[in-house]
C-alpha positions in Angstrom: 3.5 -60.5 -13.4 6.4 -59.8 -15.2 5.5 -55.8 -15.2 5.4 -56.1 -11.2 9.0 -57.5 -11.0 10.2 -54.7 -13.3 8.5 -52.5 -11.1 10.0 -53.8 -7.7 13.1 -54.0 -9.0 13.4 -50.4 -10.0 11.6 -48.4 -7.1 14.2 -46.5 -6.4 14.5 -45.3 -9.9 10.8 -44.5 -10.4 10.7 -42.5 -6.9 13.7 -40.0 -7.9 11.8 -39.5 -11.3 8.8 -38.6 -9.3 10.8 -36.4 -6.5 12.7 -35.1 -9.3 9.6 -34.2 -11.7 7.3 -32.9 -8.4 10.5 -30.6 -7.0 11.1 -29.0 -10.7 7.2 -28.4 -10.9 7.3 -26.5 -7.6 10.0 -24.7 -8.5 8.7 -23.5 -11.7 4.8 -23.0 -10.8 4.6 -23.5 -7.3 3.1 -21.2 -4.7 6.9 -20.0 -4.2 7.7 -20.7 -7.7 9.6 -19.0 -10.5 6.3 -17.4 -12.0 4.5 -16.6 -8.5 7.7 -14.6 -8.1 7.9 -12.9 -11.0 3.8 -11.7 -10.3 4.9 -10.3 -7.0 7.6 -8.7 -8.1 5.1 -6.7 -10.7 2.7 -6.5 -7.9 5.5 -4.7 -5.9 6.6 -2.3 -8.7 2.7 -1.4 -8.9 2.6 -0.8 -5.0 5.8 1.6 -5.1 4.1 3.4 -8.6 0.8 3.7 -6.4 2.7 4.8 -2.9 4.4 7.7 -4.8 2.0 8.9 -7.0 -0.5 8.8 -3.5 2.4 10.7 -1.9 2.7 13.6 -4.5 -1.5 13.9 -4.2 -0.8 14.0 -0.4 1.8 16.7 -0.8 -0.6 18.8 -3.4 -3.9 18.5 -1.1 -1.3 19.9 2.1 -0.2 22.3 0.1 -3.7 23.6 -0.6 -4.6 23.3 2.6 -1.7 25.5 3.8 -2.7 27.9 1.4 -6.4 28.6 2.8 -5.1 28.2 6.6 -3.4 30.7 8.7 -2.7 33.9 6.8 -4.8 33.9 3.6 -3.3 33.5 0.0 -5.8 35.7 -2.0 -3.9 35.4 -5.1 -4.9 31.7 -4.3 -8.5 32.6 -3.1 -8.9 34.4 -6.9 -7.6 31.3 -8.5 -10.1 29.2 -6.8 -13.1 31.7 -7.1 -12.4 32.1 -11.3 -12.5 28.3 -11.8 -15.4 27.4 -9.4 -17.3 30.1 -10.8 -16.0 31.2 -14.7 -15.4 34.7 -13.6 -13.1 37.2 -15.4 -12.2 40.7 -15.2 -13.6 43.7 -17.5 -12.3 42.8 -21.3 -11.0 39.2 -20.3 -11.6 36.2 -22.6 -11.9 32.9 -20.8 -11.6 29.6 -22.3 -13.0 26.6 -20.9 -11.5 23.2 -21.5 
């Protein structure tokens, strides 16, 4: 009995501990918290990493693909056909990796 007059008595306190305690634990590890953001903001840095080094494959592959389109690179062509198929010249050493 006596617990439930202390209680009645100091609601107000007990609810701005709770509102206090539940707001500070969303801040820190809610959904939007503190840490969720700091996991995004890797997950972003990852993204960008990922975007560019996509970008310079992209750039690579259409730079190939130039190469072997329209008027024909054959120092290009000769690259391509020693490495496909190990061919060298008359008194050429190759080295495979």
């Amino acid at each position: 009995m006596r617990f439930i007059k202390i209680i009645n008595k100091r609601k107000l306190t007990l609810l701005s501990i709770f509102m206090f305690l539940y707001v500070l634990l969303n801040l820190i590890d809610g959904e939007r918290g503190l840490i969720s953001y700091y996991e995004k903001q890797k997950k972003i840095e990852q993204l960008f990493k990922q975007k560019k080094a996509l970008t310079v494959e992209l750039n690579l592959v259409e730079k190939k693909n130039r190469l072997l389109t329209g008027v024909i690179d054959t120092d290009y062509l000769e690259i391509l056909y020693r490495k496909k198929f190990m061919v060298g010249r008359d008194a050429e050493k190759i080295y495979i990796k």
